[in-house]
C-alpha positions as a Markdown table, in Angstrom:
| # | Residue | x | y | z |
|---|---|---|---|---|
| 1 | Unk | 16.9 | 19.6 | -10.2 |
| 2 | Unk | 17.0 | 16.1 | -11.9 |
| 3 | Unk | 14.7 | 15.1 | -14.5 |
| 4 | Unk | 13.6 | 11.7 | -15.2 |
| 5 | Unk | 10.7 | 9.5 | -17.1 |
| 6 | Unk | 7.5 | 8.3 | -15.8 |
| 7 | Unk | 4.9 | 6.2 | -17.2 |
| 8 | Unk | 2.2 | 7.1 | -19.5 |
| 9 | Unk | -1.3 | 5.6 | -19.8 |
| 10 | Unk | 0.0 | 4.3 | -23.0 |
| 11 | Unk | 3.2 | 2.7 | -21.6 |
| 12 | Unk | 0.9 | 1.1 | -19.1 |
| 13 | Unk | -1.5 | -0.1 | -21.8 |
| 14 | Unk | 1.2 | -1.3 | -23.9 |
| 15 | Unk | 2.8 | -3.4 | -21.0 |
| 16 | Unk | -0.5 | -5.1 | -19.7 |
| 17 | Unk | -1.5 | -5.8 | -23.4 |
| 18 | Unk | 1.8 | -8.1 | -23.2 |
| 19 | Unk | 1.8 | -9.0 | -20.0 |
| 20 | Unk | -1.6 | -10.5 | -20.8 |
| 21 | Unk | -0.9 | -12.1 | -23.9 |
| 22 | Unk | 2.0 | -14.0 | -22.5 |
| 23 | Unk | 0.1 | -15.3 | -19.9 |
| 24 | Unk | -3.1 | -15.8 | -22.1 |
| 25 | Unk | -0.3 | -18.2 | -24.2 |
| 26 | Unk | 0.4 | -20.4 | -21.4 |
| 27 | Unk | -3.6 | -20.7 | -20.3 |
| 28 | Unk | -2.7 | -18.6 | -16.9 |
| 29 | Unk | -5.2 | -16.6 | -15.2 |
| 30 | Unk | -3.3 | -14.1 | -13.5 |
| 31 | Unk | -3.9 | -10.6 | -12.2 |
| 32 | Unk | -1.4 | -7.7 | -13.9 |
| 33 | Unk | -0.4 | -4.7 | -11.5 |
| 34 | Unk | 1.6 | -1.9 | -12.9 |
| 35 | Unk | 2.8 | 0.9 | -10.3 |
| 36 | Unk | 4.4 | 4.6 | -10.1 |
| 37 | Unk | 8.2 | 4.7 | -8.5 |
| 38 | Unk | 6.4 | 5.4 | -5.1 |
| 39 | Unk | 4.3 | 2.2 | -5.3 |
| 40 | Unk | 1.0 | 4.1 | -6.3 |
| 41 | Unk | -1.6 | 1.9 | -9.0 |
| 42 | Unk | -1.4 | 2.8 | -12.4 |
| 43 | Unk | -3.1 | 0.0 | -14.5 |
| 44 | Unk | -4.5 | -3.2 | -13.3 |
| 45 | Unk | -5.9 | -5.9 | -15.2 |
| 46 | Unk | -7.6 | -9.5 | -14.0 |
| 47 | Unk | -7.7 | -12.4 | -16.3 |
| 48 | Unk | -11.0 | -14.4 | -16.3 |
| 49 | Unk | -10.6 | -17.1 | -13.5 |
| 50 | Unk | -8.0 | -15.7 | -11.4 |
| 51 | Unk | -8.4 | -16.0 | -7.2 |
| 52 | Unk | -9.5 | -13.1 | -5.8 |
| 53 | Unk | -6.4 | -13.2 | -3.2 |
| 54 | Unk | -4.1 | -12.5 | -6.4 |
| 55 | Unk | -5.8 | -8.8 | -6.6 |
| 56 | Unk | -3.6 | -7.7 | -3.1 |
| 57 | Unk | -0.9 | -9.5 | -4.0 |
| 58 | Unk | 0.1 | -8.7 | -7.5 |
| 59 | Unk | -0.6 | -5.0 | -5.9 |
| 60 | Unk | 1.6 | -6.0 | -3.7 |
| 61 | Unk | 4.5 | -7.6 | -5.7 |
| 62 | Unk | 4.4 | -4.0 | -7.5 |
| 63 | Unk | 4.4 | -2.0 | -4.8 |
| 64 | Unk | 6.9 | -3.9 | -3.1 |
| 65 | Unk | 9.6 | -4.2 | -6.1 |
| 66 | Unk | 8.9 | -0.3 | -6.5 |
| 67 | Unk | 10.0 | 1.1 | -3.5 |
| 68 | Unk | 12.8 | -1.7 | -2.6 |
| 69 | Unk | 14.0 | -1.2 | -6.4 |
| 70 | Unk | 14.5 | -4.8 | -6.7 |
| 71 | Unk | 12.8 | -7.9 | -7.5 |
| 72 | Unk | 10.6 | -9.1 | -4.9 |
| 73 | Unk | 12.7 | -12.9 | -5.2 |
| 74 | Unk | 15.5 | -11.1 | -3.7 |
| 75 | Unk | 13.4 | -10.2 | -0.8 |
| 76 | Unk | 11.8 | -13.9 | -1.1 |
| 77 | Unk | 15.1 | -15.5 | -1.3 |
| 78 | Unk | 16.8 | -13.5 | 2.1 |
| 79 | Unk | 14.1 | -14.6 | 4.3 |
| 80 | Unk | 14.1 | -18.4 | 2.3 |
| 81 | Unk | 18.1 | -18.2 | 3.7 |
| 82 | Unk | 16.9 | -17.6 | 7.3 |
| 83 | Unk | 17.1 | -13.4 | 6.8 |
| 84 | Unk | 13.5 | -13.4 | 8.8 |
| 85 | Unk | 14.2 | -10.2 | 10.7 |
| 86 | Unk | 13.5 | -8.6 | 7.2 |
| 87 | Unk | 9.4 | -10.3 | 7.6 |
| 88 | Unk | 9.2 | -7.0 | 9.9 |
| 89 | Unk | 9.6 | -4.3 | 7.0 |
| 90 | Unk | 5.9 | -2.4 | 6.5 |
| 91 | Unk | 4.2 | -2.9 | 3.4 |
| 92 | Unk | 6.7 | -5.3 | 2.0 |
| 93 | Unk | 5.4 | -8.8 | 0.3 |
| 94 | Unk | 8.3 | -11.7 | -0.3 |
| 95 | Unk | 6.8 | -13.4 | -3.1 |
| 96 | Unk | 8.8 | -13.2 | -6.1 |
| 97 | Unk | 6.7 | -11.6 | -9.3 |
| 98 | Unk | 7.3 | -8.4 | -8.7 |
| 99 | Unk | 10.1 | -6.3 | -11.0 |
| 100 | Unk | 11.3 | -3.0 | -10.8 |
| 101 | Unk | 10.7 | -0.8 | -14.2 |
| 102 | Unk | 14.2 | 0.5 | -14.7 |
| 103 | Unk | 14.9 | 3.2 | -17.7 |
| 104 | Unk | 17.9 | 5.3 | -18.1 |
| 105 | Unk | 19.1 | 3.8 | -14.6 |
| 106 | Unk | 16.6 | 5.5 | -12.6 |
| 107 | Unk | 13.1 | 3.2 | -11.3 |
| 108 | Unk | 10.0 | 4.5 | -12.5 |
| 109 | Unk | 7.4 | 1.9 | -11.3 |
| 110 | Unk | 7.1 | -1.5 | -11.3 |
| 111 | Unk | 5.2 | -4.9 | -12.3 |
| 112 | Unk | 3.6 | -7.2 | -10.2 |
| 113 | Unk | 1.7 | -10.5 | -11.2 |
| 114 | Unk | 0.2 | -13.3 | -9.3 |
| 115 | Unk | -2.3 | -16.5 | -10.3 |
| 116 | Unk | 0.7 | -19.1 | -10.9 |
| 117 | Unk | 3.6 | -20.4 | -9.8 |
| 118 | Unk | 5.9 | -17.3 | -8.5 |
| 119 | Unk | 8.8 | -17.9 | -11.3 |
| 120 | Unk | 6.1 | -17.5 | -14.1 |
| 121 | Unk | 4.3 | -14.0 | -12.4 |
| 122 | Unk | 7.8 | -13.2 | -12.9 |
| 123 | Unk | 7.8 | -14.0 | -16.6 |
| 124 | Unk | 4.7 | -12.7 | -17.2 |
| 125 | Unk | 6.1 | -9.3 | -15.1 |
| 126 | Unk | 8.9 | -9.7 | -17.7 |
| 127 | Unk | 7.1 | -9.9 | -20.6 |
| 128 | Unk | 5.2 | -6.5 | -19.4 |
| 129 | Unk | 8.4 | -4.7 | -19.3 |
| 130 | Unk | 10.0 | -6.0 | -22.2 |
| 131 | Unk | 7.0 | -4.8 | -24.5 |
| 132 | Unk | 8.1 | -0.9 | -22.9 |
| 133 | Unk | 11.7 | -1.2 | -23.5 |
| 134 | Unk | 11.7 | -3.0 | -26.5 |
């Protein structure tokens, strides 16, 4: 049977702390989703100020890059080069700001943000990740 690692409360804490502070750096309101490997919410944070649509999608964004194991802009960016057939996969949002958690090769959940422009959710997701792996 293969093994492989899953996120703790603490990894979790850890990534929305620096999720939160690079977005608190650049005066974004955002909302922070981090997910399981099958999409399911682990941590969740909304910065004062944020839209309340940003709640479903940055849930989204994280459940999406989870269980595609990709960045949601690669999903964005096939149906931005006329892919839009793909609009028909369930449960799927093509907004980029969503990033797979990858560790020892495998996907173990994922980070989704949304508040701002789609390239800085992604560097805020980034930010998240980089605080786990670092």
């Amino acid at each position: 049977m293969k093994a492989k690692p899953a996120l703790t409360l603490d990894d979790c804490q850890r990534m929305l702390a620096a999720a939160e502070a690079h977005a608190k750096a650049n005066q974004w309101a955002v909302c922070i989703a981090i997910v399981d490997d099958g999409g399911h919410l682990l941590a969740f944070e909304r910065l004062d100020g944020c839209a309340l649509v940003s709640v479903a999608v940055a849930q989204g964004k994280a459940r999406s890059a989870a269980i595609r194991k990709r960045p949601t802009k690669n999903d964005e960016d096939m149906v931005n080069n006329g892919r839009f057939a793909a609009l028909s996969m369930p449960g799927v949002t093509f907004l980029e700001g969503g990033l797979p958690i990858i560790i020892e090769g495998e996907v173990i959940g994922a980070v989704g943000v949304s508040g701002v422009k789609s390239s800085d959710d992604a560097a805020i997701a980034q930010a998240g990740i980089d605080a786990l792996i670092a």
